[in-house]
C-alpha positions in Angstrom: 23.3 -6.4 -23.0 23.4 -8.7 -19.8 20.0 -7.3 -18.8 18.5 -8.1 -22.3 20.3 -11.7 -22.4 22.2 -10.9 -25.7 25.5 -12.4 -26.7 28.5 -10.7 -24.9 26.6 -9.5 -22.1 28.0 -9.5 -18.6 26.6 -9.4 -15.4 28.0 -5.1 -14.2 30.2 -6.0 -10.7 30.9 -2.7 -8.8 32.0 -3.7 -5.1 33.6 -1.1 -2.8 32.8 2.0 -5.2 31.7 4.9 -4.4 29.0 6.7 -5.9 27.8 8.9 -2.8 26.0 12.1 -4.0 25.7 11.1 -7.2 22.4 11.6 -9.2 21.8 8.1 -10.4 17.5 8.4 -10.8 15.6 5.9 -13.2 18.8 3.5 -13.9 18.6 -0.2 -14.4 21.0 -2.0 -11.8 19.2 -5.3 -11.5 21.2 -8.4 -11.0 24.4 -6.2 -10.5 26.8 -6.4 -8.1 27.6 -3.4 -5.5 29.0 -5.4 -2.7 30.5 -3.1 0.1 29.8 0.0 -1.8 28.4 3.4 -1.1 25.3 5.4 -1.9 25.7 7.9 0.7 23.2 10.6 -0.6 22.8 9.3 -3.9 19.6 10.3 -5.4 18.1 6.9 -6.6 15.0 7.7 -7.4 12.7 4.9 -9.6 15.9 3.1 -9.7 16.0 -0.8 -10.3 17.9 -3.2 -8.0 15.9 -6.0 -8.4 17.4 -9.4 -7.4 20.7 -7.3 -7.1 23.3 -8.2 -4.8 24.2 -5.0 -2.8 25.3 -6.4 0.7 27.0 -4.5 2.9 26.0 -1.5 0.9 26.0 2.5 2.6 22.4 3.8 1.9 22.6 6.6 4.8 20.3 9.6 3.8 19.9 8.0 0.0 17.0 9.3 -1.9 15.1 5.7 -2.9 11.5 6.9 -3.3 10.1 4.9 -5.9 12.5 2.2 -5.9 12.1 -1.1 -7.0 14.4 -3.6 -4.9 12.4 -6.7 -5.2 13.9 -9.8 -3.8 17.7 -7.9 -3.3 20.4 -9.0 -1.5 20.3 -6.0 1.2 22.1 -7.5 4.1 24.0 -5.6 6.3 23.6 -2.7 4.7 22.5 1.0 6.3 19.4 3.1 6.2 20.2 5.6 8.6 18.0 8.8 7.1 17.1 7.2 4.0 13.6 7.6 2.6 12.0 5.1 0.9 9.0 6.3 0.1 7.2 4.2 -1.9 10.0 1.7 -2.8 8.9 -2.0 -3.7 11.4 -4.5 -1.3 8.8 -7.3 -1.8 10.8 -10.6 -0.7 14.0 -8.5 -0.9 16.5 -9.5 2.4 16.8 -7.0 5.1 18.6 -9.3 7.8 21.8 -8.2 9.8 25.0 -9.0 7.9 28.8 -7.7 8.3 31.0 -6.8 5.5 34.8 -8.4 6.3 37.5 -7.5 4.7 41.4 -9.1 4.9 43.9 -6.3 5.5 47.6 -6.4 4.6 48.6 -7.7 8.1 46.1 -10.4 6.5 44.2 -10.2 9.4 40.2 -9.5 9.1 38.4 -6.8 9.9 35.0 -5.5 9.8 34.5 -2.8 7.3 31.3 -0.1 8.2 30.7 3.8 8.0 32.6 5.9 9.6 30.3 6.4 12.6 28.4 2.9 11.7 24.2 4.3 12.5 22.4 1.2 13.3 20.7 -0.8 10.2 17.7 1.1 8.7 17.7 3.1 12.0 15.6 6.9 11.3 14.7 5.7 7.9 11.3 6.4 6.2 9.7 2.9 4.4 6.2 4.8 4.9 4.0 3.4 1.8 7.2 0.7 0.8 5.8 -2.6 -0.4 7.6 -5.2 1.9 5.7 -7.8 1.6 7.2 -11.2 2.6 10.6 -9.2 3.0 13.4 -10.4 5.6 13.9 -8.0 8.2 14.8 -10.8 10.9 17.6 -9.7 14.0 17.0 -6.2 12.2 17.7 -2.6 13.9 15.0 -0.1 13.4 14.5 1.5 16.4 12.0 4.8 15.7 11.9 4.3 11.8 8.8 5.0 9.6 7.0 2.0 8.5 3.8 4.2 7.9 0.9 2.8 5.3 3.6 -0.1 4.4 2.3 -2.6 3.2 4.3 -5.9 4.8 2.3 -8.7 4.5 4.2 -12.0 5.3 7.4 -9.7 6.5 9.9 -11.8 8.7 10.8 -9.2 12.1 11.9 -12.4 14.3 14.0 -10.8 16.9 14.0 -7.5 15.3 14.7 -4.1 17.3 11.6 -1.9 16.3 11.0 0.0 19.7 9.1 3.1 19.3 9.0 2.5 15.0 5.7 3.4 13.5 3.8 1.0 12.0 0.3 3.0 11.8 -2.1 2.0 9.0 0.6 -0.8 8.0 -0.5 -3.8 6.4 1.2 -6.8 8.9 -0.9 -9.9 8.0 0.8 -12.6 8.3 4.2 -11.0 9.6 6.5 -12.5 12.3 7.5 -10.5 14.7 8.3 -13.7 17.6 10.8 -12.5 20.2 10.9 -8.7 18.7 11.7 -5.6 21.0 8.0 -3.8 20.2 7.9 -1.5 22.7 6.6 2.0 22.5 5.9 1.0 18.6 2.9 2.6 17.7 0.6 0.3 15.6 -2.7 1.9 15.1 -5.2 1.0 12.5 -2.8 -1.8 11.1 -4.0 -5.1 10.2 -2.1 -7.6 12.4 -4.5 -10.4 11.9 -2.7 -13.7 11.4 0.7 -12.2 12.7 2.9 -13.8 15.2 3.9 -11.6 18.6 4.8 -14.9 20.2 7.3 -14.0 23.0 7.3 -9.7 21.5 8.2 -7.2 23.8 4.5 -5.0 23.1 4.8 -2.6 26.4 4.2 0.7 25.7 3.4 0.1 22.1 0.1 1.6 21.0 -2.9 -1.0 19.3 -5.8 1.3 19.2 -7.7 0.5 16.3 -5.9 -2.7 15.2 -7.6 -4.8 13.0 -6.0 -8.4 14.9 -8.1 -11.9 14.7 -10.5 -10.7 17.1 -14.1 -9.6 16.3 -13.9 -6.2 15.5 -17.7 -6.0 16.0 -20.3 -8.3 16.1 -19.1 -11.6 14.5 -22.0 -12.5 11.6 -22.4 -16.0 13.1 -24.1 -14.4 15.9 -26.7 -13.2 13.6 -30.0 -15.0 13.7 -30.4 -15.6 10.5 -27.8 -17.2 7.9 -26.1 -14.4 5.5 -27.2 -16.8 3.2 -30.9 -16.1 3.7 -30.5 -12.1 4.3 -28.8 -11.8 1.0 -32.2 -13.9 -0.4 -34.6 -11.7 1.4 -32.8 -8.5 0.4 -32.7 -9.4 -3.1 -36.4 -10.6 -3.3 -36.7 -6.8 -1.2 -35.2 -5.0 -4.1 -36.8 -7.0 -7.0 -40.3 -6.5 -5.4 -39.6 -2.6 -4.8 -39.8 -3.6 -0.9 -43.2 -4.9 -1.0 -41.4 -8.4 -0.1 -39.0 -9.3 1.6 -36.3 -7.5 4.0 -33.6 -5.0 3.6 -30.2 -6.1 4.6 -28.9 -4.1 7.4 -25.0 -5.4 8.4 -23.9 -2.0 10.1 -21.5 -2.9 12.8 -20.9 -6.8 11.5 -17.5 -8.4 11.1 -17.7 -10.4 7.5 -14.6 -12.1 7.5 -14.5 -15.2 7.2 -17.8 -15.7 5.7 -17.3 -16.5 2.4 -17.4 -15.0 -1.6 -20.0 -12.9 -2.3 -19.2 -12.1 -5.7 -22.3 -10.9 -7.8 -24.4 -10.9 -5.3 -27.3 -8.1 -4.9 -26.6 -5.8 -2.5 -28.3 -2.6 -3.7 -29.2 0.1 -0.9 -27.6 -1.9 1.7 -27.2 -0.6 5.3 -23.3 -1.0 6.1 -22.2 1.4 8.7 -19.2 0.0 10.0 -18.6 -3.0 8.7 -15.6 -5.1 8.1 -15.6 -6.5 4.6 -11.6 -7.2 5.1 -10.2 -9.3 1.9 -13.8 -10.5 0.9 -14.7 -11.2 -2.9 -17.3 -8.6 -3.9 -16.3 -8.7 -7.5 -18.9 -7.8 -9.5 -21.5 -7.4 -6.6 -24.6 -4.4 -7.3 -24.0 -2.2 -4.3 -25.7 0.8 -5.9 -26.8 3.7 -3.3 -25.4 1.7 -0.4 -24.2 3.5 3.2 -21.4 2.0 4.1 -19.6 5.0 5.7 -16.9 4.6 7.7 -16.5 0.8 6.6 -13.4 -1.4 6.1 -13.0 -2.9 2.3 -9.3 -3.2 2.9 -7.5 -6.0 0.6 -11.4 -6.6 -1.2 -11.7 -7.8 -4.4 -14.2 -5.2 -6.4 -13.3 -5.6 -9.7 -16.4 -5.2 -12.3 -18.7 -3.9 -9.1 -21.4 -1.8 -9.7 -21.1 1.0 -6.6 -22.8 4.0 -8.2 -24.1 6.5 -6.1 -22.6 4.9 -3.0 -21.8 6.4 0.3 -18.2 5.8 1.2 -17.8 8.8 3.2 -14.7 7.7 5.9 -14.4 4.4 4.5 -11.0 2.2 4.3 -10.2 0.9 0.8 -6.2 0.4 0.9 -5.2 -2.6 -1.3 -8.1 -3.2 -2.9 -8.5 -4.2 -6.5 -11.4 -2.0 -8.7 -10.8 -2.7 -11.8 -13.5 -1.6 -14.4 -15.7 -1.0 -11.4 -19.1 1.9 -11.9 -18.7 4.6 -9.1 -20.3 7.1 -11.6 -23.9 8.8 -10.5 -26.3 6.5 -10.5 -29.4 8.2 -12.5 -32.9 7.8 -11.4 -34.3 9.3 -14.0 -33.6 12.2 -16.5 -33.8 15.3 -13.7 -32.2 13.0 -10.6 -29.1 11.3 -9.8 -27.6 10.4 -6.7 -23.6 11.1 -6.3 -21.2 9.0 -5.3 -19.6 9.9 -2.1 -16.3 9.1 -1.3 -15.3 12.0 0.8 -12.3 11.4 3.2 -11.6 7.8 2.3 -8.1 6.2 2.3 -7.5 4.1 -1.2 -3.5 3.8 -1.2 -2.2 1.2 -3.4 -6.1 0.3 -4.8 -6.2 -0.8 -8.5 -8.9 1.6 -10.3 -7.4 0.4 -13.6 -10.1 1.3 -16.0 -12.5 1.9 -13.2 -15.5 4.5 -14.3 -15.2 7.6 -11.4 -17.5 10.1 -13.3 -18.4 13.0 -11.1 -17.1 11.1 -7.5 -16.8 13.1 -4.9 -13.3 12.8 -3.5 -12.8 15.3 -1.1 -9.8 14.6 1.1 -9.4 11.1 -0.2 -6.0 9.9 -0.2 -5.1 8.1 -3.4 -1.9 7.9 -2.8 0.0 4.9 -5.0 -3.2 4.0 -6.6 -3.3 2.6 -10.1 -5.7 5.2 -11.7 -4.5 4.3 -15.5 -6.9 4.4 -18.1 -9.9 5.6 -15.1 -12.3 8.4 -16.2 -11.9 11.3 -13.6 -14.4 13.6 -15.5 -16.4 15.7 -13.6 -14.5 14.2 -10.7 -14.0 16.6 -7.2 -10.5 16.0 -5.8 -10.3 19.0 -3.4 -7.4 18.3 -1.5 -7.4 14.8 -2.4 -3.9 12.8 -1.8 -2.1 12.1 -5.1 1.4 10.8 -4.1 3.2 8.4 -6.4 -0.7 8.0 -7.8 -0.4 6.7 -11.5 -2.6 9.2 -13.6 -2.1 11.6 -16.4 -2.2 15.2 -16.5 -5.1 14.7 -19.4 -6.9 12.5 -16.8 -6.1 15.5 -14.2 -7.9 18.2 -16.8 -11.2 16.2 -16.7 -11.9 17.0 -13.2 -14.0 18.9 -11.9 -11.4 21.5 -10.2 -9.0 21.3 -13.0 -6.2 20.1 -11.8 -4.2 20.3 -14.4 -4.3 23.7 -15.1 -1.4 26.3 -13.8 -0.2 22.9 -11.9 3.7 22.4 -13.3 3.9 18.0 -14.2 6.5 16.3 -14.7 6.1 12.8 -17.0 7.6 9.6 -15.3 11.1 9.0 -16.5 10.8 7.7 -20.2 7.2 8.6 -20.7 6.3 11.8 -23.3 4.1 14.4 -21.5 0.5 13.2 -21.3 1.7 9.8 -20.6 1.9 8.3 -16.6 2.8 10.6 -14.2 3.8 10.4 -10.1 1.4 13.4 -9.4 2.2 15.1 -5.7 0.3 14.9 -3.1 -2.3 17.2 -2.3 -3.3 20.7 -3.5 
């Protein structure tokens, strides 16, 4: 009643309880109150603790996959073996806190688990959403921050030696005065963090996308991006008779502007970095852009039909409504589109038209596939986890991966309706 603002609600105030082992999966708890109590292998998964206050709070080996804890109070409290899997903390507080308690002497004392495992310490946040999250002064020495995304994430003075933050999303984080070392970051995006005054010996930065170059910035080019995209598209509207093709393989892109709608049809991108560009609605129809880096791009509408994405980085991009069908040349010939091997966790296919794409080995994992055709699509060994699809939009494909393959519906939904499919096959 409090949750749904009607008359005679109140707000549910459960400090010091205990609820360890309990099964407690899909429940509402935002806004409540758990204050000092424990969850100590509680299985909580798809719960809801948004904006609840649950400081202090035992969390050791909890089951929070799927979680949403956005903008909770979670000071103090202990992650020691939880997994997190896919929880949402975005702006929730992670910061050291102690819960105190008066005893009957009426002196104070500091009330923690038994054999008190340092904050978050050993827990898995691989693929959590912590953007703009506090973990400031926080302990998380060797924890699992794999594919997180944590854009804007406060880790001043945070203890994070030997934590993994591979394939993280760090833009914008603040990790001034941490303890780094040994943390393994590689093929994160740190560009716009802060290090200033971190502790980085040891700690592994192969492949970091940072605010350097990575390859050759495009205002070396000789020519304006400006005047290739013109040349390119009077190349492809006089069938290459005029003109020149736009070759950007090994280029850095950022920073140089929109190109929404523009014509890039058969373009030469090996490489590239196209990292949080606007390419909504852009023609890049039987383009080569293996192995390139679309991370955080806006692709919505785009026409990519028989592209070559083969190795390419897509995490955290929006697609919505976007064509990576065939593209038909004419009524005998088609070229496929290839996206074999390509990482697209967390990207927004809403609606997006994926007819026949090759996704061998892709990993899709938290991708938004709802209301996407899959027919004809090939997911081989393809990465589902916590992927919103259907088991109807699983039958379409090419392999038929619905069939024989036990689903479960997400809590509340009929069968047929959004699903958490598993990973892999």
């Amino acid at each position: 009643m409090f949750r749904e603002s009607r008359s005679g609600g109140r707000r549910a105030v459960l400090n010091e309880c205990d609820f360890s082992g309990l099964t407690l999966s899909g429940l509402d708890f935002s806004h409540a109150d758990f204050s000092g109590s424990s969850f100590h292998g509680t299985n909580l998964r798809e719960c809801r603790f948004e904006c609840a206050t649950v400081f202090g709070c035992d969390f050791r080996q909890a089951d929070l996959r799927n979680a949403s804890l956005m903008r909770a109070d979670l000071r103090g409290c202990y992650f020691a073996g939880a997994i997190l899997i896919g929880a949402n903390l975005f702006e929730a507080d992670l910061r050291e806190g102690v819960h105190v308690q008066r005893g009957r002497s009426g002196e104070f004392h500091v009330l923690h688990p038994e054999d008190k495992p340092t904050a978050v310490s050993g827990a898995d946040f691989s693929g959590a959403n912590l953007t703009n999250a506090s973990l400031s002064g926080v302990v998380a020495m060797k924890t699992d921050f794999s594919d997180a995304i944590m854009r804007g994430c406060k880790l001043v003075r945070a203890h994070v030696r030997g934590a993994n933050f591979s394939n993280c999303d760090l833009e914008g984080a603040d990790f001034s005065q941490a303890d780094t070392r040994d943390a393994c970051f590689r093929g994160a995006v740190t560009a716009g963090a802060n290090f200033a005054y971190a502790n980085l010996a040891g700690a592994d930065l192969f492949d970091v996308l940072s605010d350097a170059p990575k390859g050759r910035p495009i205002a070396e080019s000789d020519v304006e991006l400006k005047e290739l995209l013109r040349l390119h598209l009077r190349f492809i509207g006089t069938g290459g008779s005029d003109g020149q093709s736009l070759d950007l393989s090994g280029f850095d892109l950022r920073n140089s502007g929109s190109m929404a709608g523009a014509c890039l049809t058969m373009l030469m991108a090996k490489q590239t970095v196209f990292y949080g560009l606007d390419l909504s609605r852009v023609a890049i129809q039987a383009a080569k852009c293996a192995d390139a880096d679309f991370r955080n791009c806006k692709l919505d509408e785009a026409d990519m039909r028989g592209i070559q994405l083969a190795g390419a980085k897509l995490n955290n991009a929006t697609m919505r409504k976007v064509k990576l069908g065939p593209l038909r040349l004419d009524q005998d010939r088609q070229i496929s589109t290839d996206l074999s091997g390509v990482s697209m966790r967390h990207a927004d296919l809403v609606g997006a038209d994926m007819r026949g794409v090759l996704l061998v080995g892709a990993d899709l994992s938290f991708a938004d596939l709802n209301g996407a055709n899959l027919t004809g699509a090939d997911l081989t060994n393809a990465g589902l986890n916590s992927c919103t699809v259907t088991q109807d939009q699983l039958n379409t494909t090419r392999n038929g991966n619905g069939a024989g393959i036990p689903w479960k519906p997400a809590a509340g939904l009929p069968a047929g309706g959004q699903e958490n499919a598993p990973g892999g096959r």
